[in-house]
C-alpha positions, 0 to 999 in steps of 0.5 A, a space after each residue: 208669693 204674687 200680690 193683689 196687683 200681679 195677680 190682676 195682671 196675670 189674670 188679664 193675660 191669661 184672658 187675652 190668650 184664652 180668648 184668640 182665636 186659632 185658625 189651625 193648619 193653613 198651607 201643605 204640601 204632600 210629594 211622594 217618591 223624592 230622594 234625599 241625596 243626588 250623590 256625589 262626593 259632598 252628597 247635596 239636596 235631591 228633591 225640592 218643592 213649593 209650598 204654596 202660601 195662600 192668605 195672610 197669617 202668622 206661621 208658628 209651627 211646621 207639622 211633618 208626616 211622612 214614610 222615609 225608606 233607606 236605599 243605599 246600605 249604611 243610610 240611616 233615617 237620623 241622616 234625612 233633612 227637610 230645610 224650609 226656605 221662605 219666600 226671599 229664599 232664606 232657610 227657616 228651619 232644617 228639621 231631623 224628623 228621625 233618630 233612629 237607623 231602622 230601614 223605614 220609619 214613618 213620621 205623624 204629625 212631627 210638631 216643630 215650633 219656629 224658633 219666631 213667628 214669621 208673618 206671611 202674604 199671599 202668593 209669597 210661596 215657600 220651598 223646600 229641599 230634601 237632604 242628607 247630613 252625611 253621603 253614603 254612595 257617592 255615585 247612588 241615592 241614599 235614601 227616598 221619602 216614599 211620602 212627604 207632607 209639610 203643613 204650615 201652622 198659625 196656632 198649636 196643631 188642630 188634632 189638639 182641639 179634642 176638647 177645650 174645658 174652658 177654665 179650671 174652677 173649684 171644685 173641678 169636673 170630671 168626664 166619663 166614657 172617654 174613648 180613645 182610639 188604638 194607637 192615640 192619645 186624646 187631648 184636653 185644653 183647659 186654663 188656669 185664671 190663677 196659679 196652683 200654688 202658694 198665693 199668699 193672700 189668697 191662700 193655698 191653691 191646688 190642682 189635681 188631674 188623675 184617671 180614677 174610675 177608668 173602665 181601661 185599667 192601666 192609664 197614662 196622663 200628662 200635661 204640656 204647656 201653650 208651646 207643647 213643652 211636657 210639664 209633668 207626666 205620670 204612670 201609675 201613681 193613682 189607685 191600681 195602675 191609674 195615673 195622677 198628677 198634682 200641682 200646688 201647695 198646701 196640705 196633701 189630699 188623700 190617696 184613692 185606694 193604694 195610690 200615692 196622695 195628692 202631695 203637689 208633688 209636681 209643684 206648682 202651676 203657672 196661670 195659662 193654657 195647658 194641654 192633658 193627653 191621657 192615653 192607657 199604657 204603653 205611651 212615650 210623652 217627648 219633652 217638646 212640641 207635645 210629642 206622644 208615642 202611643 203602642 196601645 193596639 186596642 181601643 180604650 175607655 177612661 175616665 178624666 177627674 180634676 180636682 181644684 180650690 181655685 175659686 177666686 175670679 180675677 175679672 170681678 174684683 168686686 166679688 170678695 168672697 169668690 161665690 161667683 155672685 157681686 152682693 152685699 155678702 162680698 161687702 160684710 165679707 170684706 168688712 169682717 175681714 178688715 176688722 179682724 186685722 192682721 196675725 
C-alpha cells in the first residue's frame, strides 16, 4: 500500500509526463528496389543509405514500413536485416521486421523502442545497410525490398495521437460513434493521477474499460503502457462478444447483461500514461512496441465507456474530500475524520 508522501510523488510524476510535449516523427528516408545480399560465400550488406538528420532532438523509436520480395529460392523474409548506424558509424540497432518465410510480406509502421535515447545534431547524418542473416546463393541476390522507409521518433508513434482523454476521473466517460476504418485499429491516450488499486488510506480504487453499446457487435480492446508494452488485452468478456477490461481492487461491479463482472480481474494499474486500442474482431495485439494486427475488412462503429472511482486530486492537497472544490467543506471533512479516529 502507498502512503500520503509516495503518493504525492507519483502524483507529481505523473504531471511531468503528461504534460511534454511530443514532437512525433522527425527524419525518414524511403528507397525502393534495394537488395538485401551482394552474394558471395559469407553473403554481406547489399544496400546502403543516409538518413538525413535535420534539427537537434532526442531519438527514441525507429518506425519501418516497407515491401520485402524473395529472389533466391530458400529465402525467407525472417532472414531480412536493416542495421542502423548513427553518425560516428557505430550500429544503433539491427531490426528482423519479419518471422515468417511467405515470398513477400509487407511491414506498416513496425515501432522499435532503442534500447537508450540517443541525442542528435544537425547535419550529423544517419546511415543504414540492408543485410541477410543467413546466404542462400553465393553468386545471386537473395532477396529485394520492393520499398524501404526509416523514420526516426523522438516521442511514441504519431498515428497514436487519435485522441488524448486527458486524465481519468470518477465517474468516467464514454465516447459514442467511433468509426474506425477497414484493417485499423484506433488509439486512446489517457492518464492516471492515481493507481487502480488498493490505496489504503484513500481507499479502493478501480478502472474499468469495456465497448458496451458498440453498433459493430464483436469487439476487441486493449491497453498498452507510455513504452507500448500490452498491459491487458481482452476479446469477449463483455455482453454479447463486446470486450471489457477491469483493473483495481475492491468489491466487483456487476456484468452487463451475460458478460463476466468487473472483478479486476487484470490487477492493478500504476499511475501514468496509457494507450487503448479497440478494433472489432479479428485483431492480433503484440507484447511490445504497441503491435496490432488488424484483418477486419470492413469499417466499424464502437462505443468506448470507462468507468472509475478515482476522484482524489493530488495537485490540491487542500481539497480533503475530492469534490473538486478548495472550501470550507474539506476542513469540517477533515475535521470529523480526525474525531472519529482510528478502527
Amino acid at each position: 500500500m502507498l502512503n500520503f508522501k509516495s503518493l504525492l510523488l507519483v502524483a507529481a510524476a505523473t504531471l511531468f509526463v503528461g504534460s511534454a510535449a511530443h514532437a512525433g516523427p522527425r527524419d525518414s528516408v524511403t528507397v525502393t528496389n534495394i537488395n538485401t545480399d551482394i552474394g558471395g560465400t559469407c553473403g554481406g550488406f547489399a544496400g546502403s543509405g543516409t538518413i538525413p538528420i535535420t534539427a537537434a532532438y532526442t531519438v527514441q523509436y525507429i518506425v519501418i514500413s516497407g515491401t520485402f520480395t524473395r529472389i533466391a529460392a530458400g529465402t525467407c523474409e525472417s532472414e531480412a536485416t536493416i542495421r542502423i548506424f548513427d553518425a560516428a558509424g557505430t550500429q544503433v540497432i539491427a531490426i528482423a521486421p519479419f518471422s515468417t518465410c511467405t515470398g513477400q510480406t509487407t511491414v506498416s509502421n513496425l515501432v522499435v523502442k532503442l534500447p537508450r535515447p540517443i541525442a542528435v545534431t544537425a547535419s550529423a547524418n544517419w546511415a543504414f545497410v540492408t543485410a541477410e542473416i543467413y546466404n542462400d546463393t553465393n553468386a545471386a541476390v537473395d532477396g529485394r525490398w520492393d520499398s524501404l522507409s526509416i523514420t526516426l521518433d523522438d516521442g511514441p508513434p504519431f498515428w497514436l495521437f487519435v485522441a488524448d482523454c486527458g486524465p481519468v476521473r470518477a465517474p468516467g466517460f464514454s465516447l459514442a460513434n467511433q468509426n474506425i476504418n477497414a484493417n485499423s485499429v484506433r488509439w486512446y491516450k489517457f492518464s492516471l493521477p492515481l493507481p487502480a488499486g488498493d490505496l489504503g488510506f484513500f481507499g479502493q480504487r478501480f478502472l474499468d474499460i469495456d465497448t458496451e453499446g458498440s453498433p459493430t457487435g464483436d469487439m476487441e480492446i486493449a491497453v498498452f503502457d507510455a513504452d507500448g508494452r500490452l498491459i491487458a488485452s481482452d476479446d469477449d468478456s463483455g455482453s454479447g462478444r463486446q470486450a471489457r477490461l477491469t483493473f483495481g481492487a475492491g468489491a466487483a461491479r456487476p456484468p452487463f447483461g451475460n458478460g463476466l463482472p468487473y472483478d479486476n480481474g487484470n490487477g492493478s494499474l500504476e499511475a501514468g500514461t496509457y494507450y487503448i486500442a479497440i478494433a472489432p474482431f479479428d485483431v492480433s495485439f503484440g507484447a511490445t512496441s504497441w503491435a496490432n494486427t488488424p484483418t477486419f475488412a470492413t469499417a466499424a462503429t464502437a462505443r468506448l465507456n470507462i468507468r472509475t472511482n478515482i476522484e482524489f486530486s493530488p495537485f490540491c492537497k487542500g481539497d480533503f474530500n475530492q469534490d473538486g472544490n478548495y472550501n470550507t467543506l474539506d476542513i469540517l471533512d477533515f475535521l470529523n475524520t480526525w474525531f472519529a479516529g482510528c478502527p
